[in-house]
C-alpha positions as CSV (number, residue, x, y, z in Angstrom):
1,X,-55.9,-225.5,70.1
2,X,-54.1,-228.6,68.9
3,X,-50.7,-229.2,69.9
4,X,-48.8,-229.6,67.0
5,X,-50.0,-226.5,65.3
6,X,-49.8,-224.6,68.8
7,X,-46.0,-226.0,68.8
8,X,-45.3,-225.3,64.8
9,X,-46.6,-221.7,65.5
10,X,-44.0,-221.3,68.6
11,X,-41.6,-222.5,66.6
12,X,-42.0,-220.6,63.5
13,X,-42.4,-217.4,65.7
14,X,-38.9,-218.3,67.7
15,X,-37.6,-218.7,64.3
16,X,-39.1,-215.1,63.6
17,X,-37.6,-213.3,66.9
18,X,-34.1,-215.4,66.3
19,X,-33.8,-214.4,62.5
20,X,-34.8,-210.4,62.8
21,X,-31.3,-209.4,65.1
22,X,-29.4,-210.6,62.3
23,X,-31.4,-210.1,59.4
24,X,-31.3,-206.2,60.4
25,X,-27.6,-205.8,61.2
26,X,-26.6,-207.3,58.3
27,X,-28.9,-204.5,56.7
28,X,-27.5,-202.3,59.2
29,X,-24.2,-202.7,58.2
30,X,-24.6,-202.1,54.3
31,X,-25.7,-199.0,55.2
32,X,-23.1,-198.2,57.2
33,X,-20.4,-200.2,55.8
34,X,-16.7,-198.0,56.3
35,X,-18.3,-197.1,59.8
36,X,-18.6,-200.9,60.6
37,X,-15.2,-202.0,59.1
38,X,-13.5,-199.0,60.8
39,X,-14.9,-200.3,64.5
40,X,-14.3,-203.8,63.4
41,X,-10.7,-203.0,62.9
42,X,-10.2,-200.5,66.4
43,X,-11.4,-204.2,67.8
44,X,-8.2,-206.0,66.1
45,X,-10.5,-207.7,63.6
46,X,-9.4,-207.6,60.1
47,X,-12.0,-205.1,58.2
48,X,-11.6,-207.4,55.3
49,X,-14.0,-210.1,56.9
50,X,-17.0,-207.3,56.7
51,X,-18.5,-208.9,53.7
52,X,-18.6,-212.6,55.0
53,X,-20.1,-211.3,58.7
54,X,-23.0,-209.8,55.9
55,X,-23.5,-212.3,54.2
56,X,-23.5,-214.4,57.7
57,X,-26.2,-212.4,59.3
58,X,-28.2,-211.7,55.8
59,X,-27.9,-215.4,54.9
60,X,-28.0,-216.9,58.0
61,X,-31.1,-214.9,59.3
62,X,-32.8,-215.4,56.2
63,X,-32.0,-219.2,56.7
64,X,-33.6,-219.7,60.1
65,X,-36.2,-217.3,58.8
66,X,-37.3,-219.4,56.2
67,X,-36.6,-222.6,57.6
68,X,-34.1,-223.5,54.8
69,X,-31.0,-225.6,56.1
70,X,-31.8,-224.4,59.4
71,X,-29.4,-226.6,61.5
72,X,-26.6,-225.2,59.1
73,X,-27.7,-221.6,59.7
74,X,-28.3,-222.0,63.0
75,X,-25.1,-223.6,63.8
76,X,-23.1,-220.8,62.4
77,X,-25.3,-218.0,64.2
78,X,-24.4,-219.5,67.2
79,X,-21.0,-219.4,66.6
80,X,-20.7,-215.9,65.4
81,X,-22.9,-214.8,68.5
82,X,-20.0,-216.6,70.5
83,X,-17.5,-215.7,69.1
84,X,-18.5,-211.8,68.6
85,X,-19.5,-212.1,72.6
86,X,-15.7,-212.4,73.3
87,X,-13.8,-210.0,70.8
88,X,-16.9,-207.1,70.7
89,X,-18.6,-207.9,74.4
90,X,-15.9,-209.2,76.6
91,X,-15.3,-205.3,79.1
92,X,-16.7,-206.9,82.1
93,X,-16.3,-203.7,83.9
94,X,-19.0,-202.3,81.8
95,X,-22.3,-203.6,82.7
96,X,-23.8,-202.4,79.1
97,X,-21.3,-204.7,77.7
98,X,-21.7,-206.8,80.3
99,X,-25.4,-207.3,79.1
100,X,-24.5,-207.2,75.4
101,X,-22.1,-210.6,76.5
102,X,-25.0,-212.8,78.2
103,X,-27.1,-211.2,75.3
104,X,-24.8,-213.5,72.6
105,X,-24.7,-216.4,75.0
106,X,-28.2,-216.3,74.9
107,X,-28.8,-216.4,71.7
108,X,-26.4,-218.7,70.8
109,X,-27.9,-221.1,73.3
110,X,-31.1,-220.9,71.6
111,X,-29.7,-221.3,67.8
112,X,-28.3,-224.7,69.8
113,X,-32.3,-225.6,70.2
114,X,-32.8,-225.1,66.6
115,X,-29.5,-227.4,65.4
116,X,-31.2,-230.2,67.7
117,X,-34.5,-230.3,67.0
118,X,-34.3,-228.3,63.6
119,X,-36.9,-225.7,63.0
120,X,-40.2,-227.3,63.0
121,X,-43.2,-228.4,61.1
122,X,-44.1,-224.3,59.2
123,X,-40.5,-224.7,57.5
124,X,-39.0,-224.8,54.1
125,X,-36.7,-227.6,55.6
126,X,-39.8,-229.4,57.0
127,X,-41.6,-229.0,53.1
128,X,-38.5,-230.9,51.7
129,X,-38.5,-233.3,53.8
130,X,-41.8,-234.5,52.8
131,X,-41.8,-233.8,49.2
132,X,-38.8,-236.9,49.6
């Protein structure tokens, strides 16, 4: 197989696995929206910032879905996986949350991959670049 499409297809599939987490909790969420702002609050987080954490993971998975501003996207995913580690994630004691904490580093480490090297060759942001 040739390299580059063997590496476009890694990519794009990465890109795939990163974006579906997101892309379904934000769906998650609408769903079960007063559920999800009434935990948010028990965890001292203003309920009022529900909407923008939807739109974050709707937008943001969409985004490094579709390889459209990727670095952006992926950027603020690895953020919100940070910073939710340490408000949602942070009961050390518990080894579920424990693994739900290393589970956000994770991730966020790997949105870090896509703000460096941006999300590859089968990508909107890619298709822009050369129509330019």
């Amino acid at each position: 197989m040739n390299q580059s499409i063997l590496t476009a297809a890694t990519r794009m599939t990465g890109r795939v696995l990163m974006s579906a987490i997101f892309f379904m909790a934000g769906i998650s969420k609408l769903g079960s929206y007063a559920a999800t702002q009434g935990y948010m609050e028990s965890m001292g987080v203003p309920g009022i910032l529900l909407p923008l954490v939807i739109l974050l993971e709707l937008g943001g998975g969409l985004g490094v879905l579709l390889g459209w501003q990727t670095r952006i996207s992926a950027f603020l995913l690895a953020g919100f996986c940070i910073v939710s580690a340490l408000i949602f994630h942070a009961s050390f004691g518990d080894q579920m949350q424990s693994i739900l904490f290393m589970k956000n580093l994770a991730m966020a480490g790997g949105f870090l991959f896509l703000v460096a090297d941006g999300a590859g060759a089968w990508s909107l942001d890619a298709r822009r670049q050369a129509n330019r």
